[in-house]
BAMAR-757766 format. One record per residue: residue in one letter; x, z, y of N, C-alpha, C, CB in turn. Coordinates in pm, whole numbers. Glycine has a CB too. Layout:
N
@code=A	nu=X	nw=Z	nv=Y	cau=X	caw=Z	cav=Y	cu=X	cw=Z	cv=Y	cbu=X	cbw=Z	cbv=Y
...
***
This chain:
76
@code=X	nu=9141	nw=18148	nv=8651	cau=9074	caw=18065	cav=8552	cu=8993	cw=18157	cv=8460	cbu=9176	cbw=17979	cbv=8470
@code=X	nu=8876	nw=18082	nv=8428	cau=8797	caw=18238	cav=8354	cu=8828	cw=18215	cv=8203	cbu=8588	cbw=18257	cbv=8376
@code=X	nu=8789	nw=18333	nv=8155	cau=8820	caw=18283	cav=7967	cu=8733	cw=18193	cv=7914	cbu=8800	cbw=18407	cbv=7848
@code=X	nu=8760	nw=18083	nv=7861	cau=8747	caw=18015	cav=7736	cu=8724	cw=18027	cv=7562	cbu=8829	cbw=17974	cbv=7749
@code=X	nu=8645	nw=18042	nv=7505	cau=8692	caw=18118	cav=7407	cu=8660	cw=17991	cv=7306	cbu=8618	cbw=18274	cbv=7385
@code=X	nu=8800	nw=17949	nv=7155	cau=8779	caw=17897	cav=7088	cu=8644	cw=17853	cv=7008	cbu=8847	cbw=17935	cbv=7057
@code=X	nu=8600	nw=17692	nv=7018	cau=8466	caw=17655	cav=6945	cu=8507	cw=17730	cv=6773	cbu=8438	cbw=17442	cbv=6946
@code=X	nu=8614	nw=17762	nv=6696	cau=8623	caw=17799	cav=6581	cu=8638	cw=17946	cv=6568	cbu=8716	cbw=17731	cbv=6528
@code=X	nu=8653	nw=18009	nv=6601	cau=8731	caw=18159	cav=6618	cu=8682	cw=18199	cv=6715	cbu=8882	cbw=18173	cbv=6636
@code=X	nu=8658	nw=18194	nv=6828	cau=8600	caw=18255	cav=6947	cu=8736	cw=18327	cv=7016	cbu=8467	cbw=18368	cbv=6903
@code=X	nu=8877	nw=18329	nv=6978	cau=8962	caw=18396	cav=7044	cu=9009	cw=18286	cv=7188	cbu=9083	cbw=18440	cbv=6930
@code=X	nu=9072	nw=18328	nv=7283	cau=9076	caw=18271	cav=7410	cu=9182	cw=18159	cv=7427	cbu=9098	cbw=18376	cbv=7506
@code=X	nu=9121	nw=18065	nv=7472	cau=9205	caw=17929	cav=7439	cu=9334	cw=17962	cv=7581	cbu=9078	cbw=17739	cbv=7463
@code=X	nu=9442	nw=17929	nv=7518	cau=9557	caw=17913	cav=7626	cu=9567	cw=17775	cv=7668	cbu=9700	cbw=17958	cbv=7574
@code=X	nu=9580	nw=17753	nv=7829	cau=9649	caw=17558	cav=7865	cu=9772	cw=17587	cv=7839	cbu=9646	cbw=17467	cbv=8052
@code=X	nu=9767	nw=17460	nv=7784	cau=9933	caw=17448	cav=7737	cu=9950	cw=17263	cv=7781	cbu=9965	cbw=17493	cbv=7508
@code=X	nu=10067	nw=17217	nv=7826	cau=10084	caw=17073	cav=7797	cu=9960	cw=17004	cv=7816	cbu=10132	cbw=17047	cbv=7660
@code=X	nu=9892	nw=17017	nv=7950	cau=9720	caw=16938	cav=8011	cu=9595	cw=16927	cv=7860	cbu=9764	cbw=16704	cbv=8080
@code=X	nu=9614	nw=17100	nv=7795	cau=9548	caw=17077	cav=7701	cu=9529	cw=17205	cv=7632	cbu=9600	cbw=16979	cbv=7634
@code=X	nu=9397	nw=17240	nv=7612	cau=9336	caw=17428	cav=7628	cu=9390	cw=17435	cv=7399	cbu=9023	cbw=17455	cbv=7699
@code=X	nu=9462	nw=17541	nv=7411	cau=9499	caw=17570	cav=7292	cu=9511	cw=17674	cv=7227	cbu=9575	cbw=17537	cbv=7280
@code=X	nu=9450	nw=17689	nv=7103	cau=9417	caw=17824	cav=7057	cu=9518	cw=17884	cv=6972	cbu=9293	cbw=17823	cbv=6985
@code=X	nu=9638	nw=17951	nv=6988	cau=9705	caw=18019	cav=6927	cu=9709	cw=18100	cv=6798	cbu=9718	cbw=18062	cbv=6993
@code=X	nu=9543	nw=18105	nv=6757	cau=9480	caw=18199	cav=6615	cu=9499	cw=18101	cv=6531	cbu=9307	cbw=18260	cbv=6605
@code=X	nu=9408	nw=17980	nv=6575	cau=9372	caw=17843	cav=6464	cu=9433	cw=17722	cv=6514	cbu=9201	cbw=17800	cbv=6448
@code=X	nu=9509	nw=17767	nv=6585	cau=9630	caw=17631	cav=6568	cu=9553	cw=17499	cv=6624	cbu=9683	cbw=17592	cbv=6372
@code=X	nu=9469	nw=17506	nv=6721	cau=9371	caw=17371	cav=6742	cu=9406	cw=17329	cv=6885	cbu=9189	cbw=17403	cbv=6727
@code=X	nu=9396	nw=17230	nv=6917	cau=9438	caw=17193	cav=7060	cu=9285	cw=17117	cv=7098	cbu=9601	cbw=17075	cbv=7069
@code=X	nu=9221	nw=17137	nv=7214	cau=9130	caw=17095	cav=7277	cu=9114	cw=17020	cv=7419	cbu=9079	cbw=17182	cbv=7273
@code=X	nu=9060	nw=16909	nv=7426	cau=9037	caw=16894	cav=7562	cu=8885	cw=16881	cv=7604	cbu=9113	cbw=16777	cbv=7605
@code=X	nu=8884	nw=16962	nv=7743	cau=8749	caw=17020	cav=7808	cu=8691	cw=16861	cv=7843	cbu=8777	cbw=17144	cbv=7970
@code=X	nu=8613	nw=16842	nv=7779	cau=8522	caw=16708	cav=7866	cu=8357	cw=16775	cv=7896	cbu=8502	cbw=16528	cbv=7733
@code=X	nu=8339	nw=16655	nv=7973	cau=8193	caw=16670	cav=8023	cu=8090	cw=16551	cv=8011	cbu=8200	cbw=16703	cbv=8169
@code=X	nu=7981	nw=16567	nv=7971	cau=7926	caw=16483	cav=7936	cu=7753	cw=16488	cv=8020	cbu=7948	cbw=16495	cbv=7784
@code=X	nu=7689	nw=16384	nv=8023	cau=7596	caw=16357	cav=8144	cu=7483	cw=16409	cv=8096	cbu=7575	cbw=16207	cbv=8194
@code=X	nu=7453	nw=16512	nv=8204	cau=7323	caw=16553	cav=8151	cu=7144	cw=16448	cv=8140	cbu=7310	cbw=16681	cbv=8249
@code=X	nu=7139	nw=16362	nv=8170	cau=7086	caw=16279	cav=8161	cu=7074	cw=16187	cv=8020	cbu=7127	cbw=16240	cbv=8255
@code=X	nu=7183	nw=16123	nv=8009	cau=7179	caw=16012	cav=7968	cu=7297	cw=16066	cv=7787	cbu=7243	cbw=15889	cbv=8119
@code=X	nu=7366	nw=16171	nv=7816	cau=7457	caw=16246	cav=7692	cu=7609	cw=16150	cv=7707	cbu=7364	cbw=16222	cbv=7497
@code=X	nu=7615	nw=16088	nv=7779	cau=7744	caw=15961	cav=7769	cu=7885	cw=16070	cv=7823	cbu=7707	cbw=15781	cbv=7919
@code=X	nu=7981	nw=16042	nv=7820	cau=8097	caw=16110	cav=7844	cu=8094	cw=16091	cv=8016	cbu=8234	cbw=16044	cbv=7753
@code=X	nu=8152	nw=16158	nv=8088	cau=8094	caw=16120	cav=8245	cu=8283	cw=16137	cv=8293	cbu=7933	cbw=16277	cbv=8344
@code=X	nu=8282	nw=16026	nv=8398	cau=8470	caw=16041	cav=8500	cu=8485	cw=16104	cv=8538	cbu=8534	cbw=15981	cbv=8605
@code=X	nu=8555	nw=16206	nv=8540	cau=8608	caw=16275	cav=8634	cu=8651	cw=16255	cv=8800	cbu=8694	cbw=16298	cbv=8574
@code=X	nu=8577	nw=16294	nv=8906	cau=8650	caw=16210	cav=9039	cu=8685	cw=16350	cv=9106	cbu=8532	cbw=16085	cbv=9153
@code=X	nu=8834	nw=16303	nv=9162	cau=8847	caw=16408	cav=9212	cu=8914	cw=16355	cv=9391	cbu=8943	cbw=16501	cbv=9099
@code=X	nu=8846	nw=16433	nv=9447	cau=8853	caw=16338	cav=9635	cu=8867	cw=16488	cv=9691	cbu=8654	cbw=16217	cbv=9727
@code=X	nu=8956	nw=16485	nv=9812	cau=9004	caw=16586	cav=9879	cu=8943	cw=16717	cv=9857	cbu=9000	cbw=16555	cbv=10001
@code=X	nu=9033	nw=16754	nv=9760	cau=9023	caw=16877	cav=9690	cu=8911	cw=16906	cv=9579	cbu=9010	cbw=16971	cbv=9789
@code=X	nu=8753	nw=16839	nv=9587	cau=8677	caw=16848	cav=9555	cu=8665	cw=16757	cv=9399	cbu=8615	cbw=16834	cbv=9662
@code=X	nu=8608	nw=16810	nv=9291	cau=8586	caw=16745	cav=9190	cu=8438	cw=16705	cv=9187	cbu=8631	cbw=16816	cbv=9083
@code=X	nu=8427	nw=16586	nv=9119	cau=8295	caw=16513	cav=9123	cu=8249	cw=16440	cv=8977	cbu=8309	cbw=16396	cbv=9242
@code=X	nu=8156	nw=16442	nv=8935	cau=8109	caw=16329	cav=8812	cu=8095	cw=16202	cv=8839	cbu=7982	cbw=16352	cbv=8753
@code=X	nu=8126	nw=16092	nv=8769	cau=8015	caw=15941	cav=8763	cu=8020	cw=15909	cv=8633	cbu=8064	cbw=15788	cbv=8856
@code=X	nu=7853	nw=15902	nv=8607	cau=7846	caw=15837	cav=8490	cu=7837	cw=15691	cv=8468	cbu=7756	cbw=15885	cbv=8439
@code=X	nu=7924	nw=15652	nv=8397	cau=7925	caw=15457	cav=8388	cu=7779	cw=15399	cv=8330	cbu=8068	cbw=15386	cbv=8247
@code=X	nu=7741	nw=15515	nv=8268	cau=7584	caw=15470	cav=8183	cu=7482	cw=15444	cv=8307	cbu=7503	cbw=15623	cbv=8064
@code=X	nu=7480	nw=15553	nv=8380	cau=7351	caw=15580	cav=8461	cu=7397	cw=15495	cv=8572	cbu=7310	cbw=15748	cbv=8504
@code=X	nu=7519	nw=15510	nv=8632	cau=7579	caw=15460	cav=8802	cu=7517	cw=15552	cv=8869	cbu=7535	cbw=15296	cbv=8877
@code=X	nu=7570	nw=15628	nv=8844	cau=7508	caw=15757	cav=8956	cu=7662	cw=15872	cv=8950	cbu=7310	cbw=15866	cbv=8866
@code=X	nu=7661	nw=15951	nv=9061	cau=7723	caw=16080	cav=9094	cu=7628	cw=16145	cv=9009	cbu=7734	cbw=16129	cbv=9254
@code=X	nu=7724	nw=16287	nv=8950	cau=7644	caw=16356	cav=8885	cu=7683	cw=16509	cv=8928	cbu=7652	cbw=16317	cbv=8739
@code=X	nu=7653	nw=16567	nv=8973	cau=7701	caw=16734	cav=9015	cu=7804	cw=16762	cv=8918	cbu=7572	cbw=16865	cbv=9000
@code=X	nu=7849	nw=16888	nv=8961	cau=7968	caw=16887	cav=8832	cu=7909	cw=17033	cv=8803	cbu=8178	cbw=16873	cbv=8876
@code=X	nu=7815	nw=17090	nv=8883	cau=7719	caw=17196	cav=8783	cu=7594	cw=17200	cv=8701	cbu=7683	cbw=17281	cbv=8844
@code=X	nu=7565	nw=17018	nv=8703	cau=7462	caw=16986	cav=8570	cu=7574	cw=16906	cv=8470	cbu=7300	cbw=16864	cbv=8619
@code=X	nu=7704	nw=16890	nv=8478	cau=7759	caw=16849	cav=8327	cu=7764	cw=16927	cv=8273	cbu=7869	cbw=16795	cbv=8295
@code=X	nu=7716	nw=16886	nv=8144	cau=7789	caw=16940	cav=8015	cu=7867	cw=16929	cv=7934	cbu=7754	cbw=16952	cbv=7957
@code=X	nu=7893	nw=17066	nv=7935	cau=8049	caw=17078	cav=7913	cu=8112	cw=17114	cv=7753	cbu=8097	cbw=17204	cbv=8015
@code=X	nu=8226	nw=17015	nv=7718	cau=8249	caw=17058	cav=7574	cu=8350	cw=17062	cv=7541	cbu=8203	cbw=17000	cbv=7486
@code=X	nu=8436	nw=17102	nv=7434	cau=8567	caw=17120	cav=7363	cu=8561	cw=17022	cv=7281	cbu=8595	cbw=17249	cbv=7292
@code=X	nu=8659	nw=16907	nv=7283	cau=8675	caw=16834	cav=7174	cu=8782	cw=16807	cv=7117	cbu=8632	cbw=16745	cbv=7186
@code=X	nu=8810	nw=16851	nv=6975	cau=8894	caw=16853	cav=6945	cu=8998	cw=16750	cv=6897	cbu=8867	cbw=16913	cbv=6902
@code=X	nu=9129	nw=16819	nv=6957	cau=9224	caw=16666	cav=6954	cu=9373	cw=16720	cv=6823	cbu=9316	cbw=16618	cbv=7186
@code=X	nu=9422	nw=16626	nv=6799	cau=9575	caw=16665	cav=6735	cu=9660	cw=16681	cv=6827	cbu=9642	cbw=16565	cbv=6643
@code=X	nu=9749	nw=16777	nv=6739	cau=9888	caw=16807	cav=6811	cu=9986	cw=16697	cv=6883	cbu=9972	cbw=16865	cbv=6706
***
């Protein structure tokens, strides 16, 4: 897994409990992706072995190397 580095601190987020967490600033994050098109939050599909986008906005497949990708921050 490659490093991650905290949106606040820049130190390297640890997964912990299905959820990337920064040990400096105490913040818990989850990685979403959002449609490069249209900016809407995009599904996650995941089919024999392979991960995939759909955005509900557009109705389209979306590569999963044009989402964009973000940290959003959640509570403990």
């Amino acid at each position: 897994m490659s490093e991650k580095p905290c949106p606040q601190c820049q130190k390297e987020l640890v997964w912990q409990e299905g959820r990337y967490v920064c040990e400096a600033c105490h913040q818990a994050y989850l990685h979403q992706a959002d449609c490069p098109d249209c900016g809407k939050p995009l599904e996650k599909l995941n089919a024999c072995g392979a991960a995939s986008f759909f955005c509900n906005h557009c109705n389209e497949l979306k590569s999963r190397s044009r989402a964009i990708r973000r940290f959003e921050a959640v509570s403990h």
